[in-house]
Steps between C-alpha positions, in 0.01 A plus 500: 500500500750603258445499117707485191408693155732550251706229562739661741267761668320476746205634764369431894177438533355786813165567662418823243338433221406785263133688551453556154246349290579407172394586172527367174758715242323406151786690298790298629289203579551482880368505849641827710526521844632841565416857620581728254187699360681654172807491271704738732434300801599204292854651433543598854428140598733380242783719642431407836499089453720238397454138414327339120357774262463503151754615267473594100369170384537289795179439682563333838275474800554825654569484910598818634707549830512833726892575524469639852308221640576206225134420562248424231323795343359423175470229262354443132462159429447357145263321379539237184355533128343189533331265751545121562272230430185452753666184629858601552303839679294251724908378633540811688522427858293651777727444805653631639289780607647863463693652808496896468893679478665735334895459373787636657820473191861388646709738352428835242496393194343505162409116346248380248168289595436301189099522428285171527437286160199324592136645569252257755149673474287332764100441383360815492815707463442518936921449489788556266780317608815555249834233511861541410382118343302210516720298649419740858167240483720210526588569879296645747561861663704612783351802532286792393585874584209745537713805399153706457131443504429258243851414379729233627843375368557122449799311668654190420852411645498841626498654211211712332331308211194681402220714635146471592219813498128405653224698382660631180144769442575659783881637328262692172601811498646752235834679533628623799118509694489273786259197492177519597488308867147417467481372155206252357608138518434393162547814197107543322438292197545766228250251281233580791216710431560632858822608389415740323234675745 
């Protein structure tokens, strides 16, 4: 399957899908998927990668390419300042189920991945599923790209239109520290008397 972003750029869906589980970036306000433990390992990934990054004030989705092997590396994914009404969240389509792949990019070359405007929390916060805009509800999906555990891109018309992540509390984590891969499925109450034993 191929897949446009940006317009004019575009990606083949292949059978390699990243390993890395995500983890929520509270500072920029993002989900990362990438395998850099500190900031010099974030530099060297930066030098190493092409494709949508942030830049001065410009905050894009951030998709990050190797330039050896054009493959999918690394990706930080937005999320919105606010979150849609209940009912327009209760829209968001289950099908089609999520195929596993990674992305392979046509050509080397830097583009930018506009982030998502629209927040879908699912009851129970058990899914965040974030839309370039509402009118993605009005049609159903083509497909849905597993790129890593937990986080799937949104097609329409072959072109990328949002992003999904299932079970958000397993992404808490602080800085650079990998996720905990055994976390507890619901965070304690910090009201709860046992919370504080």
């Amino acid at each position: 399957m191929e897949l446009t972003l940006d317009g004019d750029w575009s990606a083949t869906v292949t059978g390699h899908p990243l390993r890395v589980t995500p983890r929520f970036d509270f500072l920029d306000r993002c989900v990362r998927v990438a395998e850099y433990a500190d900031v010099e390992e974030w530099q060297r990934f930066l030098a190493a990668t092409f494709g949508s990054r942030e830049w001065l004030w410009d905050d894009p989705d951030e998709l990050r390419f190797g330039r050896v092997s054009r493959e999918l590396v690394g990706a930080g994914l937005r999320l919105p300042h606010g979150s849609v009404p209940a009912e327009d969240a209760a829209r968001v389509p289950v099908a089609p189920p999520v195929r596993p792949g990674g992305l392979r990019a046509r050509e080397i070359r830097d583009f930018r991945h506009a982030m998502c405007t629209e927040l879908c929390r699912a009851p129970g916060d058990t899914a965040l599923t974030c839309l370039r805009d509402l009118d993605v509800l009005d049609e159903p999906l083509e497909a849905r790209i597993g790129i890593a555990p937990d986080v799937a891109l949104l097609v329409q018309h072959g072109t990328v239109v949002g992003w999904s992540l299932t079970d958000p509390v397993r992404c808490l984590t602080t800085g650079f520290a990998a996720p905990d891969p055994a976390p507890p499925h619901r965070p304690p109450n910090p009201c709860s008397p046992r919370a504080w034993t």
